[in-house]
C-alpha positions in Angstrom: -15.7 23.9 22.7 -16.1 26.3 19.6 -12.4 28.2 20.0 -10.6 29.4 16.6 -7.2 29.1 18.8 -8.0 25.9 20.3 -4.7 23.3 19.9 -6.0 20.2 17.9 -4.1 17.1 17.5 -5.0 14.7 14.3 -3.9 11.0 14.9 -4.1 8.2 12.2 -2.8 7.7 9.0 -2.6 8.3 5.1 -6.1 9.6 3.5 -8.4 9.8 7.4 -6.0 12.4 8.3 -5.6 13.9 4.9 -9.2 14.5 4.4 -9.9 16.2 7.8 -6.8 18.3 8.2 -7.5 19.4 4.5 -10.9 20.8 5.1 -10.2 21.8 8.8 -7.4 24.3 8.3 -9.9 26.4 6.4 -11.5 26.6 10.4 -8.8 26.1 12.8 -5.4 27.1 12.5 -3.4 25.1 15.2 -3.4 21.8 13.6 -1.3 18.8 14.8 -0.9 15.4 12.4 0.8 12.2 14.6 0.9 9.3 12.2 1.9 6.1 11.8 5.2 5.3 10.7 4.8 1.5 10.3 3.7 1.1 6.9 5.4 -1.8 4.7 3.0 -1.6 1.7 3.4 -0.1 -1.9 6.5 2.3 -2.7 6.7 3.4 0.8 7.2 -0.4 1.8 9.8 -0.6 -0.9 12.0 2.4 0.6 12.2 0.7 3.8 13.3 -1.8 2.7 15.8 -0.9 0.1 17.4 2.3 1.7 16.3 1.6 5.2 14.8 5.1 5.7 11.2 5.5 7.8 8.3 5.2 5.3 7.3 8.8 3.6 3.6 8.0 2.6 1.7 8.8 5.1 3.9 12.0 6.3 3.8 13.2 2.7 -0.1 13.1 2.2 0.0 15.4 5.5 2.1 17.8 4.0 0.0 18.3 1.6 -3.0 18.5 3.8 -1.6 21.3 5.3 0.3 22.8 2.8 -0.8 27.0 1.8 -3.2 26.8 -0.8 -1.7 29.9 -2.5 1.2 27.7 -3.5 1.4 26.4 -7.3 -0.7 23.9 -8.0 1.9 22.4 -10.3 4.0 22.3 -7.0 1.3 20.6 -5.3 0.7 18.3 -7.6 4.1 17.2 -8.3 4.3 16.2 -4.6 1.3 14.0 -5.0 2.2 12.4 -8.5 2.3 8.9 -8.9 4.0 7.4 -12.1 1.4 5.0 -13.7 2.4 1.9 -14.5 4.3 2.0 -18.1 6.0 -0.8 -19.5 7.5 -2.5 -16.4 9.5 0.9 -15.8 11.4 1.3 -12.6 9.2 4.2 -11.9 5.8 2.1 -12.1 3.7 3.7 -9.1 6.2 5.7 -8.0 5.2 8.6 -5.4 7.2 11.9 -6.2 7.0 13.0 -2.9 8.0 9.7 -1.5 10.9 10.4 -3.4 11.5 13.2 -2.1 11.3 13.0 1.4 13.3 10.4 1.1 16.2 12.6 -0.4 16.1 15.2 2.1 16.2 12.7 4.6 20.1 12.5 2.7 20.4 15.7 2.5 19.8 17.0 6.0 20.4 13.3 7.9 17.3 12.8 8.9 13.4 12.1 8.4 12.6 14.8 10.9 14.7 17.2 8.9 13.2 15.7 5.4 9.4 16.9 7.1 11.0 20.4 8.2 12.4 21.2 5.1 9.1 20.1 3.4 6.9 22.1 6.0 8.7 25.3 5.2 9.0 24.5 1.5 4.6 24.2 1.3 4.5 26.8 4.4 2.1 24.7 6.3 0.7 26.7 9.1 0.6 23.8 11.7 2.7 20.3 12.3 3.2 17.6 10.8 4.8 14.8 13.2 5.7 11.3 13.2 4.3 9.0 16.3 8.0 7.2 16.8 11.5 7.2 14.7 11.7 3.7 15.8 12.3 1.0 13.0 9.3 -1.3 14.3 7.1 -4.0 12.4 3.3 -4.4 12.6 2.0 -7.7 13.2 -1.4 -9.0 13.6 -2.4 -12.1 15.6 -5.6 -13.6 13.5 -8.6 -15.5 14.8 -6.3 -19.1 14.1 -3.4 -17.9 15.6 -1.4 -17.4 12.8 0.9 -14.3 13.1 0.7 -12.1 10.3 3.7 -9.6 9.9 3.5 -6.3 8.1 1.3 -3.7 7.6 1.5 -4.3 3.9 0.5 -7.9 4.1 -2.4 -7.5 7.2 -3.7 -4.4 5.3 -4.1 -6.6 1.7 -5.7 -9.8 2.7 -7.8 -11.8 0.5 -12.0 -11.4 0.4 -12.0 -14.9 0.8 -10.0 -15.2 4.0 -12.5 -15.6 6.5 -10.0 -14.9 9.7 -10.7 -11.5 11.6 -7.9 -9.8 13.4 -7.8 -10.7 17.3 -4.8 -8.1 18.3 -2.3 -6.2 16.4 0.8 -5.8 18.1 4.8 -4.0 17.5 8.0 -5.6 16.9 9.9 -4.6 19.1 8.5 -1.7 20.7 8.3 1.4 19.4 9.1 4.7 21.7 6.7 8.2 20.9 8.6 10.5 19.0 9.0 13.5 21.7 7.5 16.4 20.5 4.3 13.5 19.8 4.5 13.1 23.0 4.2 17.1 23.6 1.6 17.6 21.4 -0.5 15.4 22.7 -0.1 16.7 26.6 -1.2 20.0 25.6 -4.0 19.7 23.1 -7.1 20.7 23.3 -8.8 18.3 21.2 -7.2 14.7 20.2 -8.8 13.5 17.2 -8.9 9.9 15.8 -9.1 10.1 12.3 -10.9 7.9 9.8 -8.8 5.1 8.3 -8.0 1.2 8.5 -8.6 0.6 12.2 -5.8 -1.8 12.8 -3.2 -0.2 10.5 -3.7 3.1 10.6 -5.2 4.2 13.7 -4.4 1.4 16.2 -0.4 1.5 15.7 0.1 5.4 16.8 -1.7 3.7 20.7 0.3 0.9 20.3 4.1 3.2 20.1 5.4 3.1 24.2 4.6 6.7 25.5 1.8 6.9 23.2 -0.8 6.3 26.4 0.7 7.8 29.1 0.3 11.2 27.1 -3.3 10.7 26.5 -3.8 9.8 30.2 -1.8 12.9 31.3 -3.6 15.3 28.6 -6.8 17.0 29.4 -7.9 17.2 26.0 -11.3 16.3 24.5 -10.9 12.7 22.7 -12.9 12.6 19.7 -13.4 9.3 17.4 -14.4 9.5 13.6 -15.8 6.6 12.5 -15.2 4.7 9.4 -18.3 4.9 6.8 -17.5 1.6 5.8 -16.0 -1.3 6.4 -13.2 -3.2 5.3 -12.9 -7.1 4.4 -9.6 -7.3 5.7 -9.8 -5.6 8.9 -13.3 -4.8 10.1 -15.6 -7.2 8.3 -19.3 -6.6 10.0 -17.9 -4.5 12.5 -20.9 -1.8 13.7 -19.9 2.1 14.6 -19.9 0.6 18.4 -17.2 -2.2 17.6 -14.6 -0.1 16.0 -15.3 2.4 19.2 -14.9 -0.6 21.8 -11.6 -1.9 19.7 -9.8 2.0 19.5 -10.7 2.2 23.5 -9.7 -1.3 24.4 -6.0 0.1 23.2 -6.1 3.3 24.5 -6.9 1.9 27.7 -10.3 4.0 28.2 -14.0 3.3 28.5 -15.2 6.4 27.1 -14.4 9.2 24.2 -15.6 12.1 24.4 -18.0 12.3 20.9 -18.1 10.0 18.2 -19.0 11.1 15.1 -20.5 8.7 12.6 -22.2 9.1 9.0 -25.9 9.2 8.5 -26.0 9.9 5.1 -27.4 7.3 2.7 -25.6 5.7 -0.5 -25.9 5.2 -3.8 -26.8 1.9 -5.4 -23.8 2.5 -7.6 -21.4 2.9 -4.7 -23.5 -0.2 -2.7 -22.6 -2.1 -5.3 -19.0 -1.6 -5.8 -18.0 -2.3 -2.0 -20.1 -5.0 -1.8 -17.7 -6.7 -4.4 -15.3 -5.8 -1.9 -17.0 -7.7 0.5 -17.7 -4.1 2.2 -20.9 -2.3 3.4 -21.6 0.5 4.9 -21.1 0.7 8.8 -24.2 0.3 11.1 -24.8 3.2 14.0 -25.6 1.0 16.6 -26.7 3.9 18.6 -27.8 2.0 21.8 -24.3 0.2 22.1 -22.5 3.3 20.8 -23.6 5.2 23.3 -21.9 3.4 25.9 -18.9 4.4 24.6 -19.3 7.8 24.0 -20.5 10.6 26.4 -22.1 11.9 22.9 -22.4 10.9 19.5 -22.9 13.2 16.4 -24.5 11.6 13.8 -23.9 14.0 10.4 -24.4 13.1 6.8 -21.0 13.1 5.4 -20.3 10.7 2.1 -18.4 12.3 -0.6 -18.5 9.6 -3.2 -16.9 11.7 -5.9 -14.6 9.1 -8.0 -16.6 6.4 -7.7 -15.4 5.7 -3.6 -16.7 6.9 -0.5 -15.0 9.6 1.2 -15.9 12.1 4.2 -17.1 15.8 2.8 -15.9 18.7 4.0 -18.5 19.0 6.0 -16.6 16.7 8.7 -14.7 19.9 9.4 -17.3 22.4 10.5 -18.8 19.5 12.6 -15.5 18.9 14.6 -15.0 22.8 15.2 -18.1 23.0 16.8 -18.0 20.1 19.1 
């Protein structure tokens, strides 16, 4: 479906749904973000805790994502500015937008006023929406049976731990924030973004309601693959296993299109994930391709800044699918 007023839905988290709804509202106008609101890591982990509001990160980078591109870039920047780390300061890494976000949710008694107020403030042209306004934890169950709690701590595991993730689960459950739930019903295209599988993307299926939209929608369900993958989380996992994983939630034995890099890496770049304990993921096309009616295989590695990203050219290749 190649329609400019087609109603697109973004699920994920933090920099997946950043990079796509950035380059995609250049395309498509009626842009939906869903993301997780279960993070417990860095500053966003830290307001939770200490003044009990729902974490701002990942709602903030989709602000900006969205935001008009005619507004100041000192504006812009200012919501994305993190303090560096200066002499054990109180402000060491530091999100300004964190900060505010969490100060409108003050001012107008809630998150969901906090994003509105934001939205108008940077004009976005679409929606930016959290999956639940429940106060849930993340835990992951890992191949020894320990119970790992918080997204922080599942997300930050040591290369040397050798234990994959078996199932990542909420506590307690979580409920789909409503007009989520909307969203989702009546779009035309759900998209899974790029991003850590368990702790980004998985969560917003894991939030009760989440499912049941997706099984009443009639929307085109499109998957993004990571380009690489992560020690932590997806260690050796192929194109076909983070595919099998997202469905095995969802509750599905098919998307609709999966998209997955073809482009090939520098030895720089090799190099510096491979001290990660990262590589680039393997297209497994055979075993892909029973999970996916179709597959788009697109070059698509930005590694500007010395880390692999997906171009813009993600965008033009989601418009026309």
């Amino acid at each position: 479906m190649n329609n400019i007023h087609e109603q697109i839905v973004l699920v994920g988290g933090g920099g997946g749904v950043y990079r796509v709804a950035r380059f995609l509202k250049h395309i498509r106008r009626n842009i939906t973000t869903i993301q997780t609101m279960f993070d417990h890591g860095g500053h966003s982990g830290e307001l939770r805790d200490e003044r009990g509001v729902l974490p701002p990160g990942d709602i903030r980078q989709a602000i900006l994502a969205l935001a008009d591109d005619t507004i100041e870039s000192e504006l812009r920047a200012l919501l994305a500015y993190r303090f560096a780390p200066k002499n054990s300061s109180a402000l060491d890494d530091v999100t300004v937008g964190n900060i505010m976000l969490t100060a409108l949710s003050d001012i107008t008694g809630s998150m969901i006023g906090a994003i509105h107020t934001m939205c108008r403030w940077f004009r976005i042209s679409g929606n930016v929406l959290p999956v639940s306004l429940s106060h849930s934890e993340l835990c992951a169950v890992l191949s020894d049976g320990t119970v790992v709690h918080g997204e922080g701590l599942i997300d930050t595991r040591s290369t040397s731990d050798d234990r994959m993730i078996t199932r990542v689960f909420l506590k307690p459950t979580a409920h789909i924030y409503t007009p989520a739930y909307e969203a989702l019903i009546s779009a035309d295209k759900i998209i899974f973004c790029p991003g850590d599988l368990y702790t980004s993307i998985v969560p917003n299926v894991l939030v009760s309601g989440f499912c049941e939209a997706i099984k009443k929608s009639r929307a085109q369900l499109v998957f993004v693959v990571n380009i690489m993958t992560k020690k932590a989380e997806t260690h050796r996992f192929t194109a076909s296993c983070f595919a099998k994983v997202l469905l095995s939630y969802l509750g599905r034995d098919r998307f609709d299109a999966v998209i997955c890099n073809n482009s090939d890496f520098s030895p720089a770049i090799l190099a510096r994930y491979r001290s990660e304990r990262a590589r680039p993921v393997r297209v497994d096309l055979k075993r892909l391709q029973c999970y996916a009616k179709r597959v788009v295989r697109v070059p698509l590695v930005d590694e500007s800044g010395g880390v692999v990203r997906h171009h813009e050219g993600i965008a033009t290749t989601l418009a026309e699918l």
